[in-house]
C-alpha positions as CSV (number, residue, x, y, z in Angstrom):
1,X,-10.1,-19.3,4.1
2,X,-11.9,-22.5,4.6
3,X,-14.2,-23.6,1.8
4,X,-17.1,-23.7,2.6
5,X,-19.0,-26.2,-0.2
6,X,-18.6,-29.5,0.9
7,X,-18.4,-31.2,-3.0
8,X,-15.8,-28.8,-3.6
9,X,-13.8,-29.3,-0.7
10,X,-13.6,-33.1,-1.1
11,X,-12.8,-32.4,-4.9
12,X,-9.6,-30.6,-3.6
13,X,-8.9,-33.4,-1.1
14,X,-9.1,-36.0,-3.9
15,X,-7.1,-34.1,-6.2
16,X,-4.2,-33.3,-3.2
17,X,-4.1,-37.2,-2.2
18,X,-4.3,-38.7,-5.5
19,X,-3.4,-36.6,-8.1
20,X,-4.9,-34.3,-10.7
21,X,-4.1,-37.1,-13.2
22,X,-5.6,-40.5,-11.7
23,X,-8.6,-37.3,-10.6
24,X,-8.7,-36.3,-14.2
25,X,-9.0,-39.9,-15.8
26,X,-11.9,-40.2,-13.1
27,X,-14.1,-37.4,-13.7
28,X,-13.3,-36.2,-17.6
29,X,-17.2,-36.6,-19.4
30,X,-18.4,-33.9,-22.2
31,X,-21.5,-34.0,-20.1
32,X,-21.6,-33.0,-16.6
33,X,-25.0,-34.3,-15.8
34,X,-24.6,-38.0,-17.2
35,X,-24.8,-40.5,-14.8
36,X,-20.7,-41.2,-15.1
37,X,-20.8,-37.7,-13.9
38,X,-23.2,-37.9,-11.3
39,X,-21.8,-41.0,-9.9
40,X,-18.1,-39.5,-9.9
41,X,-20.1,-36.5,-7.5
42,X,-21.1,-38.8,-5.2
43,X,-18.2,-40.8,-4.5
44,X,-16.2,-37.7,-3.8
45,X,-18.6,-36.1,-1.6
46,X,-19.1,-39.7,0.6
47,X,-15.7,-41.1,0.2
48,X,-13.8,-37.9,0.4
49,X,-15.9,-35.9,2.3
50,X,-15.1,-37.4,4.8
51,X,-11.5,-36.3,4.7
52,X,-12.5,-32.5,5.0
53,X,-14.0,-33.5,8.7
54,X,-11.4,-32.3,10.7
55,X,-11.1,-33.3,13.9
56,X,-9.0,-35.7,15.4
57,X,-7.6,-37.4,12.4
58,X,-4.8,-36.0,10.1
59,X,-4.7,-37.4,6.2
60,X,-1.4,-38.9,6.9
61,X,-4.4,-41.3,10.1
62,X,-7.3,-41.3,6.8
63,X,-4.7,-42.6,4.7
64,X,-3.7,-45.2,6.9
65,X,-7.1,-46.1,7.9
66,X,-8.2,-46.7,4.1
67,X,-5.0,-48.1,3.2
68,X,-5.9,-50.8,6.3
69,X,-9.8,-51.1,5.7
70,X,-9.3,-51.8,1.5
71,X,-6.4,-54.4,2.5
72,X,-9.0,-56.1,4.7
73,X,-11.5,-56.1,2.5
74,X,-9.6,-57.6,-0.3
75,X,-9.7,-54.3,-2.5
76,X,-6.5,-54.6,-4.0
77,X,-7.0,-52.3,-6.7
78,X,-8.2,-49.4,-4.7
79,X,-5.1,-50.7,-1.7
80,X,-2.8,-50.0,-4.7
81,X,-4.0,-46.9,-6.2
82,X,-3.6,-45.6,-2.2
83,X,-0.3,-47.1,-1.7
84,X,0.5,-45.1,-4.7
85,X,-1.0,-41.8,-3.2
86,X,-0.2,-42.7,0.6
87,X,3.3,-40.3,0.1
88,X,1.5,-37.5,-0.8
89,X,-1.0,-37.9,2.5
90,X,2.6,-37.8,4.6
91,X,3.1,-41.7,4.7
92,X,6.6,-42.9,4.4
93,X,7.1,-46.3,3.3
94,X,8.5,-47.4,6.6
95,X,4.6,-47.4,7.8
96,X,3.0,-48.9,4.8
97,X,5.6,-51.8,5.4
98,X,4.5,-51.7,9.3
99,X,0.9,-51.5,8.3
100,X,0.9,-55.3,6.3
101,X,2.0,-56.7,9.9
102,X,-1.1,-55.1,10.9
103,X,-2.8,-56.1,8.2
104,X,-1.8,-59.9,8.6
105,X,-2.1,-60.1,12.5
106,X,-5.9,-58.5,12.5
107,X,-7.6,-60.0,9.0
108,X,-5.4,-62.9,8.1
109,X,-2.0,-64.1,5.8
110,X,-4.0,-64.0,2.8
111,X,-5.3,-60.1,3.2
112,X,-1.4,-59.2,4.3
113,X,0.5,-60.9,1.3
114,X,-2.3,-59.6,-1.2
115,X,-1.5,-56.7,0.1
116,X,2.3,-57.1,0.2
117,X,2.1,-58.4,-3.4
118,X,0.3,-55.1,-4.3
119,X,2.7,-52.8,-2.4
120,X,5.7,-54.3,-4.2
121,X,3.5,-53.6,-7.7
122,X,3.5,-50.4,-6.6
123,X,6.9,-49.7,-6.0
124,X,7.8,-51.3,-8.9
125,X,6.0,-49.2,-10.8
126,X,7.8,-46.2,-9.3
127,X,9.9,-44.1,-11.5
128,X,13.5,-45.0,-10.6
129,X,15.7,-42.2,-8.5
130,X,18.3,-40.3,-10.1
């Protein structure tokens, strides 16, 4: 059954694609009407409402889209914390490797090895594989 509350539906989008942790570190405030609160409620219904559209694009295309757009626009920190998520949105790291050629051809060197420098932070970070 589809839900049919749009807040809630982008709540459970943020949660699948990032994580309840990184979600949880977000959005924990004693008081659910403070303006920490409200802002949080906003940001998930316009940033990740968009996600619960439908249509033509999958999460794996969303992913890829935002992972592209927050490279361009220099937004390392939020590139890295989607990086991080992209797996989880079905994007292997062959196509986050394809996407900073992308990156680099369409917004510039600068944008593509920011972003490169990023993704290797990221998969630095990783937990190593047993």
């Amino acid at each position: 059954m589809e839900d049919t509350d749009p807040l809630r539906a982008a709540r459970a989008v943020r949660r699948a694609v990032l994580g309840d942790d990184y979600v949880d570190g977000q959005t924990t405030d004693p008081d659910p009407g403070s303006p920490a609160s409200q802002f949080q409620d906003y940001i998930t219904s316009m940033a990740w409402g968009v996600w619960t559209r439908g249509g033509a694009l999958t999460r794996r295309d969303r992913s890829l889209l935002v992972l592209a757009m927050t490279a361009a626009l220099g937004r390392m920190e939020e590139f890295c914390l989607h990086a991080d998520s992209a797996p989880r949105a079905g994007v292997t790291d062959e196509e986050l490797d394809e996407l900073l050629f992308q990156v680099a051809a369409y917004c510039g060197a600068p944008a593509g090895n920011a972003a490169r420098r990023g993704l290797q932070a990221v998969r630095a970070a990783r937990p190593a594989e047993s």
